[in-house]
N, C-alpha and C positions, 0 to 999 in steps of 0.2 A: 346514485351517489352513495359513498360508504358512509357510516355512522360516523359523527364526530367526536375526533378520540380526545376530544378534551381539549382545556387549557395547554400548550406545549411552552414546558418552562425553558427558559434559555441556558444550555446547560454548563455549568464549569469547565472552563478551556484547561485543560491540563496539556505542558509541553514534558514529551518524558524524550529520557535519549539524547545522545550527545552532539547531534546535529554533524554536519556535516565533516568530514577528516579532510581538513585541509590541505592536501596532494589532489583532491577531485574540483572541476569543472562545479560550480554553484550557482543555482537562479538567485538573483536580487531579491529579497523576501524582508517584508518590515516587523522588526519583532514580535507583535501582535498578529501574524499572520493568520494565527489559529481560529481566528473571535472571527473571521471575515471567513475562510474558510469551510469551519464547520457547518455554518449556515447555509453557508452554499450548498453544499453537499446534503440536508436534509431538506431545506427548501426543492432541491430537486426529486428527492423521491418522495417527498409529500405534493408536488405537483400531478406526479400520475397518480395518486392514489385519490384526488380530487380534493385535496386539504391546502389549505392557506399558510403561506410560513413564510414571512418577511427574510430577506439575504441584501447584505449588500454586494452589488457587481459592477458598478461603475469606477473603481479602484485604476487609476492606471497600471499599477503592476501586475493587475489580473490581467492583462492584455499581454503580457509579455508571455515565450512557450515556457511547459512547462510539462513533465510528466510527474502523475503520481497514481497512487493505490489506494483505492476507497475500503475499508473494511468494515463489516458490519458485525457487532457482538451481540446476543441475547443473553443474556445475565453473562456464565464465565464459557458459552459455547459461541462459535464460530457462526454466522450467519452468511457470510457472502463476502469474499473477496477478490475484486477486481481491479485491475492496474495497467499500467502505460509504462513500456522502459524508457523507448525512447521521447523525446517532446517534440510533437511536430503540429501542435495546436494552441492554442490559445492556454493559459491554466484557468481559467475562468471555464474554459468549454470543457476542458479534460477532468475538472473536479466532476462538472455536472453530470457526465457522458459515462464517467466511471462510476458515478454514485447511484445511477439507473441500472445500470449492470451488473453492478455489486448486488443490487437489492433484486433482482428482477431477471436475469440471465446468465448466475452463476450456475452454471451444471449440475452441480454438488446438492444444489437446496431447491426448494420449491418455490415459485416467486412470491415475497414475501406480502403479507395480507395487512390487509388497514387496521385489524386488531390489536397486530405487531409493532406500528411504528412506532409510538410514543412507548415502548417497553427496551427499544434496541437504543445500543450506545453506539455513535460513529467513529472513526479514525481517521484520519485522511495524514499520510505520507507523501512529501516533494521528497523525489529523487533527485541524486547528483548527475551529471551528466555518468554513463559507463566506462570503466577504465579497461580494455582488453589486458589480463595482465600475462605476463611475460614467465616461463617456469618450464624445470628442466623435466620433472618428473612429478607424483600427485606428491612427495613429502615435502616436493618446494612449493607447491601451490599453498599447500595447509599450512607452510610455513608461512605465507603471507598474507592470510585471512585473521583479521582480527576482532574477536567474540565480541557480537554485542553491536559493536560496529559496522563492520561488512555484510550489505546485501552480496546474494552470488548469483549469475546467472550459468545455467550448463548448457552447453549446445555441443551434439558428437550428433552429426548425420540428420535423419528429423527430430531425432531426440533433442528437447530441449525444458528447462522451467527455471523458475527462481525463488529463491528464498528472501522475504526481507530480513533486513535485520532484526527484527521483532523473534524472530524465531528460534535464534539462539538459547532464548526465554526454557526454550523445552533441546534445546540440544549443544552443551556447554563447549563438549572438545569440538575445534574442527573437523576432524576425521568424522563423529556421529555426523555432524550439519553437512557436509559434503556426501556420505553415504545417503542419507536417505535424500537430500536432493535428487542425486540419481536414481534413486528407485521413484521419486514423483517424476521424473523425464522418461520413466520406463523400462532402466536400465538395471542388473543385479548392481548391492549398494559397492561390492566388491570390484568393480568393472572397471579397466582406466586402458585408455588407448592414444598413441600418440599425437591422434589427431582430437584429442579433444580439447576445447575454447572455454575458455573461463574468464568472466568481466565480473569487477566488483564495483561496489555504489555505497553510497550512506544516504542516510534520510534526515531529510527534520517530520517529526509526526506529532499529531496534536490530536485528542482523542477528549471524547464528552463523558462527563461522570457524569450519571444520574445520579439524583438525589431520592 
């Protein structure tokens, strides 16, 4: 069993972000979804790390699907980011399923140690349903992407990733947020072909300040 990291204080639900743009597809979500949420999401990776941590999940609207993206921060660096575009499970199961993933099977990071938990802050993001959108060329796509707001997904051939909305945070014009998307799908940021597929999303995201 790992050492116990302590007291775990219940942390400040902060909603940031404009929540969903009304032209997208939206889950049923009670305003307070974040307080039910976030718990969920560290209850889950404090279960495999062998630590105790009360969630509620017997919520009827955790039963309804739902996709979302668990992200894990350690002070202002990135720890583990894991997500779901589409929903084809429970959001109850997708919080918990992503938040093990996040912490524990992201590629990028080592999987994260029981020393770690009570220092990381979580996020957890519901998506909107994807919107495939429709554009003649890349200055009509970037025409239609709006900062801050629009998650993107790129898909040209096996190349594919997404950016959420949170990202814009570090890439202001569309043109920046669109290039280096493509360079994370593997592709030069310069690259545009007429067969390439672009869907956008909004989030509601609720994220824990330590104190």
């Amino acid at each position: 069993m790992p050492d116990d990291p302590g007291p775990i204080v219940s942390p400040i639900v902060f909603l940031t972000g404009s929540g969903f743009d009304t032209v997208l597809d939206t889950p049923a979500l009670p305003g307070d979804a974040g307080r039910v949420l976030l718990p969920l999401a560290r209850a889950a990776i404090a279960s495999q790390l062998g630590f105790a941590h009360s969630a509620d999940d017997d919520l009827p609207w955790l039963k309804s699907s739902g996709a979302t993206f668990i992200t894990l921060m350690l002070g202002s660096k990135l720890r583990g980011c894991v997500g779901t575009l589409r929903a084809h499970r429970a959001l109850v199961e997708d919080v918990r399923a992503n938040a093990v993933a996040a912490a524990f099977r992201d590629p990028r990071f080592p999987p994260l140690e029981a020393g770690e938990f009570s220092g990381v802050s979580l996020e957890v993001s519901v998506l909107s349903a994807l919107e495939p959108m429709s554009f003649t060329d890349e200055p009509d796509a970037l025409r239609q992407l709006r900062a801050g707001v629009h998650g993107v997904v790129f898909e040209y051939g096996h190349h594919n990733g997404t950016f959420l909305p949170q990202v814009w945070e570090d890439f202001k014009e569309p043109s920046d947020f669109l290039a280096h998307l493509k360079y994370k799908a593997g592709l030069p940021p310069d690259f545009w072909d007429r067969e390439v597929r672009l869907s956008r999303y909004t989030v509601f995201k609720w994220r824990e300040i330590n104190q």
